[in-house]
C-alpha positions, 0 to 999 in steps of 0.5 A: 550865809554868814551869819556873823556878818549877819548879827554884826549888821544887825546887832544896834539897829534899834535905838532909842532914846538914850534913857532907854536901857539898852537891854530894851533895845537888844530885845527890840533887835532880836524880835525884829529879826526874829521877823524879818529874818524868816521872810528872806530864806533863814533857818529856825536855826540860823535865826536862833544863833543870830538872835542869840548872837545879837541877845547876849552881845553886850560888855556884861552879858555872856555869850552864848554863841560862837558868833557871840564871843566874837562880837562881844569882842569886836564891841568893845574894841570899836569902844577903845577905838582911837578914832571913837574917841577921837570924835568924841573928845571933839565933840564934846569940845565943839558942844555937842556933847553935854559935859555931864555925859563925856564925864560919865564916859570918862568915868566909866573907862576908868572904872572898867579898863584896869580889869577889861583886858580880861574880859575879851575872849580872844588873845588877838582882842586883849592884845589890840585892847592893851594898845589902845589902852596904851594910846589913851595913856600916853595922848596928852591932849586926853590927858589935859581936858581930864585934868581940866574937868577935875577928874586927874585923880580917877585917872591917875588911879586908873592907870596905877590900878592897870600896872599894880596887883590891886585888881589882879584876882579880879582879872583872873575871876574874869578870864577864867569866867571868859574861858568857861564860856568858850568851854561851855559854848564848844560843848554845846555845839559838839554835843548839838551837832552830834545829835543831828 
């Protein structure tokens, strides 16, 4: 069995209100696979590395699985995906979406993506993440509805943080953090695997 596919599947089933912080249902998650899991054949070990996979997933958690690190990844790409913003630039300009919230989606995109690049564990992932931050700079329709919204500046700031120095020591604590995470978790799995 997959068990990548399996924690890919299962990894956002529990949602609730959006008030509700999101390790609330990530817990949620894993103690309802930790439940069902059992009944259809899995292992005390699959359901660790599945539940552990779904557990440590988030863009500022650490992964502590294989599984994990792929993800955590996948994750955050599906956040820069064009087509993600795409529906969500139409909706908020059909109203289905509150200005209050596409502002704060704004805002943190331009918080985090000078420094996200770093954050992916993979080179395949940082290179699909710079093209999609690519297309988010050079879409003019993006560009146009966060300079109508007053927020051009933070922008503007963004994109020359991306291209300058400023955050440079910030990417390389990340990267290096991401790489002792991929040393650590390939520790583990040898000297666990050398044991049995």
């Amino acid at each position: 069995m997959d068990l990548l596919k399996i924690s890919t599947y299962w990894h956002d089933v529990v949602v609730g209100e959006q008030k509700w912080p999101s390790k609330i249902m990530v817990e949620d998650t894993c103690q309802l696979l930790a439940r069902i899991l059992p009944v259809h054949g899995f292992s005390e070990n699959e359901i660790y590395i599945i539940t552990e996979t779904v557990r440590h997933h988030e863009f500022r958690d650490t992964p502590t699985t294989h599984e994990g690190l792929i993800l955590q990844d996948a994750d955050k790409l599906d956040t820069l995906s064009q087509k993600r913003w795409e529906r969500t630039i139409q909706a908020f300009k059909k109203g289905e979406m509150k200005e209050e919230t596409f502002l704060l989606y704004s805002r943190t995109f331009f918080k985090w993506v000078p420094i996200l690049s770093a954050t992916f564990h993979f080179r395949y992932s940082r290179q699909s993440a710079d093209k999609s931050v690519q297309m988010f700079w050079g879409d003019k329709e993006y560009r146009e509805l966060i300079e109508s919204l007053g927020l051009i500046t933070e922008y503007r700031k963004a994109k020359v943080d991306m291209n300058t120095g400023k955050t440079k020591i910030t990417r390389i604590f990340i990267r290096l953090h991401s790489l002792w995470t991929k040393v650590r978790i390939n520790t583990h799995q040898r000297f666990k695997y050398a044991n049995l």
